[in-house]
C-alpha positions as CSV (number, residue, x, y, z in Angstrom):
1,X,113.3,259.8,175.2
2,X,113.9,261.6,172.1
3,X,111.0,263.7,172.7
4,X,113.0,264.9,176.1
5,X,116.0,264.8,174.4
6,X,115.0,267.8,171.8
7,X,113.4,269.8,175.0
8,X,116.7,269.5,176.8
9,X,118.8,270.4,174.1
10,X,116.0,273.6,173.9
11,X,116.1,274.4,177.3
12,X,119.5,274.2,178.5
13,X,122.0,277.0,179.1
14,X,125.4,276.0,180.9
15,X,126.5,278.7,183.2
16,X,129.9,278.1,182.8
17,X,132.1,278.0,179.5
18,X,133.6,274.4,181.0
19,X,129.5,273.2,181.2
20,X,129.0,274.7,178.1
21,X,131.9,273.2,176.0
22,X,130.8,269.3,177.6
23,X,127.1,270.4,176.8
24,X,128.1,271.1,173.2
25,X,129.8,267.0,173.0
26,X,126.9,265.5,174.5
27,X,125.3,267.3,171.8
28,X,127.2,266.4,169.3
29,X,126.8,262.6,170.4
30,X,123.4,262.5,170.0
31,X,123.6,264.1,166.9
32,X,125.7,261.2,165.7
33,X,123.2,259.1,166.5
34,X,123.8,258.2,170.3
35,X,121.1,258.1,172.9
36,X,120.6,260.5,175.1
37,X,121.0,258.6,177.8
38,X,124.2,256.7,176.9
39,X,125.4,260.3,175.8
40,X,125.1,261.1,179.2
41,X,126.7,258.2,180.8
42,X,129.9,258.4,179.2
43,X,130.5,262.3,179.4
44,X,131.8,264.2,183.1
45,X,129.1,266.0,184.1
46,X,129.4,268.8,186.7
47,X,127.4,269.3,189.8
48,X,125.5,272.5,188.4
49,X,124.6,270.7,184.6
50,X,123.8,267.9,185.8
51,X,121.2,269.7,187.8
52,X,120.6,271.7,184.7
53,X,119.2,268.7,183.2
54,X,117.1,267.6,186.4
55,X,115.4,271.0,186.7
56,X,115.1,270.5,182.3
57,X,114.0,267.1,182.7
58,X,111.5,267.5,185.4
59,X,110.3,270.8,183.3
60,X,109.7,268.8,180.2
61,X,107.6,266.1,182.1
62,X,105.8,268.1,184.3
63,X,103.9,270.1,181.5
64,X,101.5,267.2,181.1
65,X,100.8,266.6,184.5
66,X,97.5,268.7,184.8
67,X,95.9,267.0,182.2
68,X,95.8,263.6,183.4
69,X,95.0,264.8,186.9
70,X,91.9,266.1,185.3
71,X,91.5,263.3,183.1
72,X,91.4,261.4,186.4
73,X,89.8,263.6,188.8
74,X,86.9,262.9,185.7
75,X,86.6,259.3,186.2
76,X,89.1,258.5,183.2
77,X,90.6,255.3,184.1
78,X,94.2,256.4,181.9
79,X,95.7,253.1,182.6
80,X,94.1,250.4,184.4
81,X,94.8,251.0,188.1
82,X,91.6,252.9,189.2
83,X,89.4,249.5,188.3
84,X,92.5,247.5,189.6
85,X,92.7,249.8,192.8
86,X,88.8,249.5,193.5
87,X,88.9,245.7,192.8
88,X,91.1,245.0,195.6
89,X,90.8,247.8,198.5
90,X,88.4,245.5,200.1
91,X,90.3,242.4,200.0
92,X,92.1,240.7,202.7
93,X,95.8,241.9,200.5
94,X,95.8,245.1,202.5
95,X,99.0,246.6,200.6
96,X,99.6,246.6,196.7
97,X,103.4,246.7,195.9
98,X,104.1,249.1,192.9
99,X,107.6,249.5,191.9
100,X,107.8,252.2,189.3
101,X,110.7,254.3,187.5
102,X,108.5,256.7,185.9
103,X,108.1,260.3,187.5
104,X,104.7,261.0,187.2
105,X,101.5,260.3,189.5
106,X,99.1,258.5,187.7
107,X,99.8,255.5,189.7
108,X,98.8,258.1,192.9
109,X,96.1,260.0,191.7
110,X,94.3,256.8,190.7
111,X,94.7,254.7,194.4
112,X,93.3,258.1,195.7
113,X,90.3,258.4,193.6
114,X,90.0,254.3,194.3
115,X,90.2,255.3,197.8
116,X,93.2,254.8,198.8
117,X,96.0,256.0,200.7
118,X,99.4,255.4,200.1
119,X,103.0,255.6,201.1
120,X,105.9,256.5,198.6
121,X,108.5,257.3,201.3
122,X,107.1,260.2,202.4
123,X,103.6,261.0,204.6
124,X,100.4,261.5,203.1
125,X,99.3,265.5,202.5
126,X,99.8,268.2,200.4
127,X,103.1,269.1,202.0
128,X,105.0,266.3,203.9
129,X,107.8,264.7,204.9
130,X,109.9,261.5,204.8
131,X,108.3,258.6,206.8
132,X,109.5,255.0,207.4
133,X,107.2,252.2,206.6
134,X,107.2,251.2,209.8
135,X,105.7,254.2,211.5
136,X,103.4,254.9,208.4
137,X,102.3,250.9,208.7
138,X,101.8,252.0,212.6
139,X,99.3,254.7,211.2
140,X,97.6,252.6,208.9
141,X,96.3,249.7,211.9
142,X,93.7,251.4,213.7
143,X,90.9,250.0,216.4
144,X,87.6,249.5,213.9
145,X,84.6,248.0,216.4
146,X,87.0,247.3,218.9
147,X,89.1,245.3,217.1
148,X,92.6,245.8,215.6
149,X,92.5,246.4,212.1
150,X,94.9,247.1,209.3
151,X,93.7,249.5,207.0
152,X,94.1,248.6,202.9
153,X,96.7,251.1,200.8
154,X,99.2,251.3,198.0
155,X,102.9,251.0,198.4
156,X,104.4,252.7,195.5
157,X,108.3,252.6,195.2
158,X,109.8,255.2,193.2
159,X,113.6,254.4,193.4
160,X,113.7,257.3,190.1
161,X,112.1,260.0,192.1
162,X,108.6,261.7,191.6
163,X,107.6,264.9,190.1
164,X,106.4,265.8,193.5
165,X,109.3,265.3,195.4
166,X,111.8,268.7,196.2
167,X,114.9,269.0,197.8
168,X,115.5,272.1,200.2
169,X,117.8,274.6,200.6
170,X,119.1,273.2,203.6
171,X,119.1,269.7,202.5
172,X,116.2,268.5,203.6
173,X,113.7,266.6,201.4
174,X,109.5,267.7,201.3
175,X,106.8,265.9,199.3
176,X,104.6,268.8,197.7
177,X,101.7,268.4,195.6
178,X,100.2,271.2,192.8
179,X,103.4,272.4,191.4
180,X,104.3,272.2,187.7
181,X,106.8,273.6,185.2
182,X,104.7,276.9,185.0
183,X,106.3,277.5,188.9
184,X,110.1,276.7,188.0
185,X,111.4,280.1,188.3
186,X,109.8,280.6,191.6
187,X,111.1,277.0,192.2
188,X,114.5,278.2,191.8
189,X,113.8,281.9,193.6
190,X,112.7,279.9,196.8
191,X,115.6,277.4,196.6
192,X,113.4,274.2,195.9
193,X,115.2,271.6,193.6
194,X,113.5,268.6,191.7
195,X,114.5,265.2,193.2
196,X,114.7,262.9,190.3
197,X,117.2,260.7,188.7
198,X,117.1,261.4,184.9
199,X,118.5,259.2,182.1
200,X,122.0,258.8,182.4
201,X,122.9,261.0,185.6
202,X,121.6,258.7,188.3
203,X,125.4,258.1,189.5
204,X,126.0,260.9,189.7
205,X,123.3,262.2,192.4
206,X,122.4,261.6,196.3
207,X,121.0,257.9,195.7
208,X,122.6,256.8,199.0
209,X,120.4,258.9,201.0
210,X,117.2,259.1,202.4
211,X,114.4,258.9,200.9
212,X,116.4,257.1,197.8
213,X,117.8,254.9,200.3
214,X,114.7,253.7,202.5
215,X,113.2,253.3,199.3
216,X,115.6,250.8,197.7
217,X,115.7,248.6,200.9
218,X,112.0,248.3,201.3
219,X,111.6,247.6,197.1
220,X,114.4,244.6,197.6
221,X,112.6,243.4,200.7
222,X,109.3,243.4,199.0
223,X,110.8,241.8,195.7
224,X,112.1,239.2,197.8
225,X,108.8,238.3,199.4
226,X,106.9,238.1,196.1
227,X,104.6,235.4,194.9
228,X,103.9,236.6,191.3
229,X,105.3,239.8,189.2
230,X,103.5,242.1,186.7
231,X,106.1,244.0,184.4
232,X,104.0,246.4,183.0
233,X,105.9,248.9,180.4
234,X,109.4,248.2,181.5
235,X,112.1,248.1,179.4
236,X,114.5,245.9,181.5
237,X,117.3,248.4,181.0
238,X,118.3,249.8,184.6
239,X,120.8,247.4,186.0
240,X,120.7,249.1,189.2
241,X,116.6,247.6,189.7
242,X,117.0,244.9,187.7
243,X,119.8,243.5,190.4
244,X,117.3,243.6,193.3
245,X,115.0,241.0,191.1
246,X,117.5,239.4,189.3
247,X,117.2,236.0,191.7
248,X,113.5,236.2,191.4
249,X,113.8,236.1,187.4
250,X,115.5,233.0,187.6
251,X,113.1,231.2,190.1
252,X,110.6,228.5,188.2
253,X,108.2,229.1,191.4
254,X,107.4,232.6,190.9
255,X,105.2,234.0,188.0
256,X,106.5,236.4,186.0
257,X,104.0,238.5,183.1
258,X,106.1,241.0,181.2
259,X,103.2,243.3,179.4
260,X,104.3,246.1,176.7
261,X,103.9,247.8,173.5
262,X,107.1,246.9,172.3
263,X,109.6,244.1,174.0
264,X,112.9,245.9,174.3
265,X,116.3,244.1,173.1
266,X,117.2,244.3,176.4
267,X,114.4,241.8,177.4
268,X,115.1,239.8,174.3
269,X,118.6,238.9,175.2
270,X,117.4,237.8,178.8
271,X,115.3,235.6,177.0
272,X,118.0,234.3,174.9
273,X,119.9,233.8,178.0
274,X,117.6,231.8,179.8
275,X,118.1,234.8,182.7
276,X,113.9,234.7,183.0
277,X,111.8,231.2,183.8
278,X,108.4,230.6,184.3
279,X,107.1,233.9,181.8
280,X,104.6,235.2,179.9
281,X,105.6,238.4,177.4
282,X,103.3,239.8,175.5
283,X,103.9,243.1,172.9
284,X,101.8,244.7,169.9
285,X,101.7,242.9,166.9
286,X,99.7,244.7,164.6
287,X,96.0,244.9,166.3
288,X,96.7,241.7,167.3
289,X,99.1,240.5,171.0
290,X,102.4,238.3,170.6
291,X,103.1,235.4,172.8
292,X,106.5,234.6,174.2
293,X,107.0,232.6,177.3
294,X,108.4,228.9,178.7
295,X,104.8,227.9,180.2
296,X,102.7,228.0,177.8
297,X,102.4,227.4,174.2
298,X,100.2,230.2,172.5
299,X,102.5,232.6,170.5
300,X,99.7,235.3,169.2
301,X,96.6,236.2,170.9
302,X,93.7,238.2,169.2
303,X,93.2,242.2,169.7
304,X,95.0,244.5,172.2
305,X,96.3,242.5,175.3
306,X,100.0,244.0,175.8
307,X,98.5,246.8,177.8
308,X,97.0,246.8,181.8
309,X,93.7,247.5,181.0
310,X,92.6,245.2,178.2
311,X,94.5,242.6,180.2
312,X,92.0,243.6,182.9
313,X,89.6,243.4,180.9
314,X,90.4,239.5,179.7
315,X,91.0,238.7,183.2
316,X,88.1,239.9,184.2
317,X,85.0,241.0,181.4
318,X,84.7,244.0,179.9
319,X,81.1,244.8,180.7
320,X,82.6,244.9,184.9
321,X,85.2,247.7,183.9
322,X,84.6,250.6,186.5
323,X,85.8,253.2,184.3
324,X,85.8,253.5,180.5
């Protein structure tokens, strides 16, 4: 965050001298030692800055995009989810539910290399549209030897937007892959705007509509039918997501494993409040894990487990890892 928060403060120029004077508070907000994204919360934002500080934000982000598509394209298994991907496309769990508020494709570019299609609201190809689950579930059952089958792929929910994702000059909304920051003046020539809710502006963009809409109905309606949850990296921070699991955090019958590099306070006041039962929550602790739950009664465990790929690698042995 503070990272984006010094490109932003680079990279923006208010068109306007009203933009300009409520960039300058924000400024001088975070200066004083506010984040960026409360900064943003609390100040009016126009229609044109605060798609300043999309078009910024998805700028800043984008630039590393290239490299971990290469990285991956390589067989570099960044985070877990190619040997986790490969693992399971065979199985008789013919969707994996990701729910994810980062803007990148790693999550993506990994079920594809796995194998895998996948639906994130919109069709698959490198340029397509919005498409309901239920005709993209319609496309994905198909006669194999005569017989009805339904073929294995990844939901991914991203309720924040993707770095792929573009709104139109005429409103209407296009999945397109192989763009980065180095095409944003063209971006802008052709009329193409990033769809992504950044820190701290989300209320004030188009999340009623498609394809933020669809999206949030099929993540509650997946949440709801859960057995077991993997909080991988999440801070526990966006109220709007947290209140579509918020009755799943409180029931004893559903596993919850909250997995990170650093527990947020967030997350420790939830566990103050006994507003989480039947967890595991592991973080860093030196080159060693910490332990916190209600289930069990370990409170460190040895070497690097707080991340998705070591815990893979517990779970199931190093020496099967598909990718190192």
């Amino acid at each position: 965050m503070k990272e984006l928060g010094q490109y932003l403060k680079e990279n923006i120029t208010p068109e306007s001298d009203n933009d300009q004077r409520e960039w300058n508070e924000i400024l001088k907000q975070i200066e004083n030692g506010k984040g960026l994204e409360e900064s943003l919360q609390s100040s009016n934002l126009t229609e044109c800055l605060t798609y300043s500080i999309v078009e910024a934000t998805w700028s800043c982000i984008s630039r590393d995009e290239k490299q971990a598509l290469l990285k991956i394209a390589s067989g570099d298994d960044i985070c877990g989810f190619i040997r986790y991907f490969e693992r399971y496309k065979h199985t008789s769990n013919y969707v994996i539910n990701v729910i994810t508020t980062n803007y990148d494709q790693i999550i993506e570019w990994s079920a594809a290399y796995a194998g895998l299609q996948i639906w994130d609201g919109f069709d698959n190809g490198v340029l397509s549209k919005p498409l309901s689950l239920a005709e993209y579930e319609r496309k994905m059952t198909k006669f194999i030897n005569g017989k009805l089958r339904k073929i294995n792929y990844v939901r991914i929910y991203k309720p924040h937007g993707s770095l792929s994702w573009f709104k139109t000059r005429n409103g209407e909304f296009v999945k397109l892959q192989g763009v980065n920051h180095f095409d944003k003046d063209l971006l802008k020539e052709i009329g193409l705007t990033p769809v992504i809710v950044t820190p701290g502006t989300g209320k004030y963009l188009e999340t009623h509509r498609d394809p933020y809409n669809q999206i949030f109905a099929e993540m509650n309606r997946c949440i709801q039918e859960a057995k077991g949850m993997v909080f991988y990296g999440f801070g526990f921070n966006d109220d709007h997501i947290q209140g579509s699991f918020q009755s799943v955090m409180l029931n004893i019958h559903i596993p919850k494993l909250i997995i990170t590099k650093e527990l947020s306070s967030s997350f420790y006041k939830i566990m103050e409040n006994g507003e989480i039962k039947n967890f595991v929550a592991i973080e860093e602790y030196g080159l060693n894990s910490k332990v916190y739950s209600d289930c069990i009664s370990e409170e460190f465990i040895e070497g690097n487990r707080w991340s998705f790929a070591s815990l893979l690698n517990l779970a199931w042995g190093e020496e099967y890892a598909v990718h190192s």
